[in-house]
C-alpha positions in Angstrom: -0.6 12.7 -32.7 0.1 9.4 -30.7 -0.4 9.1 -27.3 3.3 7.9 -25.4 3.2 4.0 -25.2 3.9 4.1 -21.2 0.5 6.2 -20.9 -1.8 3.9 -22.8 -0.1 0.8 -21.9 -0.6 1.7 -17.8 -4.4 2.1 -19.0 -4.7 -0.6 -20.8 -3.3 -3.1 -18.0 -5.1 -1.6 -15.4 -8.4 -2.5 -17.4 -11.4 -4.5 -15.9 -14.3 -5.9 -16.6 -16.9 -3.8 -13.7 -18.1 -5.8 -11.6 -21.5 -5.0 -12.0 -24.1 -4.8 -15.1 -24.6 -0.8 -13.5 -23.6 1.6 -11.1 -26.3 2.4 -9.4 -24.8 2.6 -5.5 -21.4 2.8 -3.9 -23.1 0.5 -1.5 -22.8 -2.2 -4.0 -18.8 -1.6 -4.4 -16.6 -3.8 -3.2 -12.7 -2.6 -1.8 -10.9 -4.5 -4.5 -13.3 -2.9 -6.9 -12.8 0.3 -5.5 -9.0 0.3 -5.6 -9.1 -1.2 -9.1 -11.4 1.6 -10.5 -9.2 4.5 -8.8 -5.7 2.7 -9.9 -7.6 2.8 -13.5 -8.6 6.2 -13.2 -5.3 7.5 -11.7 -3.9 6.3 -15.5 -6.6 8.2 -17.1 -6.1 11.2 -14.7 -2.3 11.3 -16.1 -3.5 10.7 -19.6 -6.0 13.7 -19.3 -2.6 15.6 -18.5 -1.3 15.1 -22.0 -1.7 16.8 -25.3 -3.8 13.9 -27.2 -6.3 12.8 -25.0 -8.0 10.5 -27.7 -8.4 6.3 -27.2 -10.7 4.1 -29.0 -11.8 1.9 -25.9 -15.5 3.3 -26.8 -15.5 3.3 -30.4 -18.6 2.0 -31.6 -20.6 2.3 -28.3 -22.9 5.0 -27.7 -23.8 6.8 -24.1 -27.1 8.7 -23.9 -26.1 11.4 -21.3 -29.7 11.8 -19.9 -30.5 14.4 -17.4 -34.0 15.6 -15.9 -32.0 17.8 -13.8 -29.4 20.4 -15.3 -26.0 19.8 -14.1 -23.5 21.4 -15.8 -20.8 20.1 -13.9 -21.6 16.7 -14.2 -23.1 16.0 -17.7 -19.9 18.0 -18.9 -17.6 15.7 -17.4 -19.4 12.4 -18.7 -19.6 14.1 -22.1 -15.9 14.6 -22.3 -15.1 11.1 -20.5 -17.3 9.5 -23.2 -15.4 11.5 -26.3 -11.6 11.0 -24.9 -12.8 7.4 -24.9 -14.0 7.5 -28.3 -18.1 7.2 -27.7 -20.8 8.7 -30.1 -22.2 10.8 -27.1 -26.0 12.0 -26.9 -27.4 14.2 -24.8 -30.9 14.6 -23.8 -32.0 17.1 -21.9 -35.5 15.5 -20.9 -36.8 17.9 -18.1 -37.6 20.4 -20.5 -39.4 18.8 -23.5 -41.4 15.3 -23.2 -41.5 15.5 -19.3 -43.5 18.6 -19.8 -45.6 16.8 -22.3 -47.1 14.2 -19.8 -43.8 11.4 -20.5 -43.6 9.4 -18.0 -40.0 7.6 -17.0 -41.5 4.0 -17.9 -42.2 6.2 -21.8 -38.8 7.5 -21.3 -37.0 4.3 -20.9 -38.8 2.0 -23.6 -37.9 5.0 -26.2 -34.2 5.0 -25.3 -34.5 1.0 -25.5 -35.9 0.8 -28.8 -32.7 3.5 -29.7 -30.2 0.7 -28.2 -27.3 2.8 -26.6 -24.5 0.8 -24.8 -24.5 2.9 -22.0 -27.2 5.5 -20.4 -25.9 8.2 -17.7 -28.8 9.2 -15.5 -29.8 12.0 -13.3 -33.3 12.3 -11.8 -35.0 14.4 -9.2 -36.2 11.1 -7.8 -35.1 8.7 -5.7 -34.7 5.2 -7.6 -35.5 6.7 -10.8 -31.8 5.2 -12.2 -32.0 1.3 -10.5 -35.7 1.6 -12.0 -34.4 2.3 -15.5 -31.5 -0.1 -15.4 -34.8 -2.9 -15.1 -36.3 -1.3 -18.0 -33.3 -0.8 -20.5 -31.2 -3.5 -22.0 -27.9 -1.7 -21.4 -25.7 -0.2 -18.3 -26.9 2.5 -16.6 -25.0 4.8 -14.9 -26.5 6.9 -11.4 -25.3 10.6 -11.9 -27.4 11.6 -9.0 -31.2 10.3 -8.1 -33.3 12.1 -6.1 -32.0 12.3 -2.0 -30.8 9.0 -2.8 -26.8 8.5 -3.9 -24.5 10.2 -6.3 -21.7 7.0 -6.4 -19.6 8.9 -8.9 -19.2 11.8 -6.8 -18.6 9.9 -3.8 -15.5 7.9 -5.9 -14.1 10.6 -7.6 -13.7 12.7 -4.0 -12.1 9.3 -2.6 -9.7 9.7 -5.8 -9.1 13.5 -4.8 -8.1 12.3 -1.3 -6.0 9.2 -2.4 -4.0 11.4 -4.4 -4.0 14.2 -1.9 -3.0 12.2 0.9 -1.5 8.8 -0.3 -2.9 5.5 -0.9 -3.7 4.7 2.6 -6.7 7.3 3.1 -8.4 4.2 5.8 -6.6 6.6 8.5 -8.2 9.6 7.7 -11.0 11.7 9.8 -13.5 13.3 7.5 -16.2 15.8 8.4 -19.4 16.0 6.1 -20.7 19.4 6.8 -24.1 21.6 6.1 -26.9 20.2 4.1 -27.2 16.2 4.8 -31.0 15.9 4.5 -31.0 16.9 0.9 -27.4 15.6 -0.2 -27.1 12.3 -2.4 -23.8 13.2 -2.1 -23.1 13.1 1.5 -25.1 9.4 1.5 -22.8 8.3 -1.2 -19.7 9.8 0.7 -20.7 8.2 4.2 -20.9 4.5 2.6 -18.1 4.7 0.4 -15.2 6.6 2.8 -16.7 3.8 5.9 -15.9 1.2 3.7 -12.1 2.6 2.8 -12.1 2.7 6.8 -12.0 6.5 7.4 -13.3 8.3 10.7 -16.4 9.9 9.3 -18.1 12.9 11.0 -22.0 14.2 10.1 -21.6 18.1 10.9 -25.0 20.0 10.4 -27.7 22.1 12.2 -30.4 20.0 13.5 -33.1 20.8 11.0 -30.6 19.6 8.2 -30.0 16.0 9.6 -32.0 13.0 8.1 -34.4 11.7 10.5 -32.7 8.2 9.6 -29.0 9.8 10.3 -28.4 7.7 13.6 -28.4 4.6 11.0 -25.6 6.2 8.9 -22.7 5.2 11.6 -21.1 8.5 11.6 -20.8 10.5 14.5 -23.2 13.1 14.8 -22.4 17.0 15.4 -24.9 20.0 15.9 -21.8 22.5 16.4 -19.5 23.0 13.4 -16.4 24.3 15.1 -16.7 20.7 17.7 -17.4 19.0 14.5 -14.5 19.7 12.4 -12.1 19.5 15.3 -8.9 17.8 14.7 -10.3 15.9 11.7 -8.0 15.9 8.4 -10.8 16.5 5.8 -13.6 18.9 5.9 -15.8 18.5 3.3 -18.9 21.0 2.7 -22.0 20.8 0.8 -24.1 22.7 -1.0 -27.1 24.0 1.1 -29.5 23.0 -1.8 -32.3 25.5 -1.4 -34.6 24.5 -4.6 -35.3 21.4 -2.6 -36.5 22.6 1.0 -40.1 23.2 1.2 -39.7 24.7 4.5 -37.1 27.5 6.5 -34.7 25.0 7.4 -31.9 27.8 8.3 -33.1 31.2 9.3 -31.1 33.2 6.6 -28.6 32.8 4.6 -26.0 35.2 6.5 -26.7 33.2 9.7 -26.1 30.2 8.4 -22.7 31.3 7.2 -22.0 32.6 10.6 -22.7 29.4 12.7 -22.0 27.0 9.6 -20.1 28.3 6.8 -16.1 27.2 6.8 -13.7 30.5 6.9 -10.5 30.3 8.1 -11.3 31.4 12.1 -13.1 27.6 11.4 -10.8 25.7 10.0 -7.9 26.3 12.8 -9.8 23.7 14.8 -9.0 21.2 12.0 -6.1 19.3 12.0 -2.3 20.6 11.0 -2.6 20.1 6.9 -6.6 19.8 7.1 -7.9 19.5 3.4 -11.1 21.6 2.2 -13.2 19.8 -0.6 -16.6 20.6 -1.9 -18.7 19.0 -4.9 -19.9 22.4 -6.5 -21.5 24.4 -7.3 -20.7 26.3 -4.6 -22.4 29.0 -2.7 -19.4 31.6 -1.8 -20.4 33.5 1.4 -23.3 30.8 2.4 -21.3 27.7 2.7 -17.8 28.7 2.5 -15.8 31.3 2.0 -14.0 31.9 -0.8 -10.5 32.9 0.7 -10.8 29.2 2.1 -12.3 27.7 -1.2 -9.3 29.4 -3.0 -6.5 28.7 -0.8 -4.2 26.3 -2.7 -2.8 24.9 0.5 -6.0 23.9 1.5 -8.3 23.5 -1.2 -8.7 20.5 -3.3 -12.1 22.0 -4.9 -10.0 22.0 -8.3 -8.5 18.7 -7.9 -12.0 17.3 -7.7 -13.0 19.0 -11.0 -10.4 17.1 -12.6 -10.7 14.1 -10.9 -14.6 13.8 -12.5 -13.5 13.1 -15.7 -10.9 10.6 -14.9 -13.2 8.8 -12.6 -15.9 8.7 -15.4 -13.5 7.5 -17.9 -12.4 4.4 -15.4 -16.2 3.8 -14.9 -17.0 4.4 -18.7 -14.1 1.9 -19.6 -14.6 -0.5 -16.7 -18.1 -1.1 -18.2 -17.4 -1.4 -21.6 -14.8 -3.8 -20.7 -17.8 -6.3 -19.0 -19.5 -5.7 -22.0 -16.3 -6.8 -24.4 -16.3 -10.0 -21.9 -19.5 -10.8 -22.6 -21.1 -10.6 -19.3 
């Protein structure tokens, strides 16, 4: 079956070469880049919405999906992005296998060079791990999430949840970043990308789960959720990411919910029409609770799972368009 001319013809002219050899850091993003990746992706978002999701902008390319941290979520959505676009897709779970063996990432990355794949989706456990194989590799590399350092697909796909959500103008909009910041890429990612879209952005956390560095961030700083998420028009919660504290950072899990988990008693200090997002996988009960998470009035948790893999297929696209341009 043929995909509807308007659908692929809107994709098609929204095409452009990235800007960039990777993606590595929404730091490095430009506005007009920004706004031309999520016009791209809002084409792909409708396409995803039709009953033949094939193209052939990736035929002949191969993307190594390579993750030394499992992420369902994630490595799911690039896998499918890669396919509708019409990629050979690998993936290689490394964590478990040669890392175990003594491999080192420097090992890691002159094997995949000498296997020549177009483009290389990484996730790492440490920070830099993605920008140091994008040196090593002689293709575009892809950060799916590096250490506490940034997740900039995350971070893009949530400002396409919003755009759609809210309209295109989303520089008007207050934001609240709430629970775990020490540990979240994603938060890092968030703060750069939605200051630079010229949102009001709001760091909501207990003290023992703000970065040392936060003050540098240029958020305003909160230590009391229910002050923190007053009046603003997003809230956005994060994971409290236990596998990577060393130390008791909250004293249990119940009290943590009770001063910093969103439920609806909460969210009435947000604004009229507050949104809820989160990036998953969620902790229902510990972060937020699941009435809230639920709530289709609220909640754009859904909207955000969809919005992955049109994001990654803008980004997938975008790249192989530089690499059709020769640059």
């Amino acid at each position: 079956m043929t995909q509807p001319a308007d659908v692929s013809d809107t994709i098609r002219a929204r095409l452009f070469p990235f800007p960039r050899a990777h993606l590595l850091s929404a730091v490095d993003l430009e506005r007009p880049d920004v706004d031309a990746l999520l016009d791209l992706a809002d084409a792909f978002l409708e396409f995803g919405r039709q009953s033949a999701k094939s193209l052939d902008l990736l035929r002949g390319r191969t993307l190594i999906n390579l993750f030394f941290e499992n992420s369902t979520r994630t490595q799911g959505s690039f896998e499918i992005a890669g396919k509708r676009l019409g990629a050979d897709v690998i993936n290689m779970a490394v964590g478990a296998s040669s890392v175990a063996k003594g491999e080192t990432l420097i090992d890691t990355a002159s094997t995949l060079a000498a296997m020549r794949p177009d483009l290389l989706v990484v996730r790492h456990w440490g920070s830099g791990a993605a920008e140091l194989l994008s040196r090593k590799v002689g293709c575009s590399v892809i950060n799916a999430g590096d250490g506490q350092h940034e997740h900039p697909t995350q971070a893009l796909l949530d400002l396409l949840t919003l755009r759609r959500a809210f309209g295109a103008d989303v520089g008007s909009l207050s934001v609240a970043i709430c629970g775990d910041i020490q540990h979240s890429r994603v938060a890092r990612s968030n703060v750069a990308l939605l200051q630079a879209m010229g949102c009001e952005v709001r760091l909501v956390a207990p003290p023992t789960l703000l970065p040392s560095e936060v003050d540098r961030w240029g958020g305003q700083v909160f230590t009391d959720m229910i002050q923190g998420i007053s009046g603003v028009d997003v809230v956005m919660m994060l994971r409290l990411q236990r596998e990577r504290m060393s130390g008791a950072y909250v004293p249990s899990t119940r009290e943590y919910f009770r001063f910093w988990g969103l439920d609806a008693d909460k969210l009435a200090h947000a604004a009229p029409g507050v949104k809820v997002m989160h990036p998953g996988p969620m902790n229902r009960g510990v972060e937020i609770d699941s009435g809230v998470a639920d709530d289709p009035a609220v909640s754009l948790i859904s909207d955000q799972v969809e919005a992955g893999v049109a994001l990654r297929m803008a980004v997938l696209a975008s790249l192989a368009e530089r690499m059709e341009a020769g640059q």
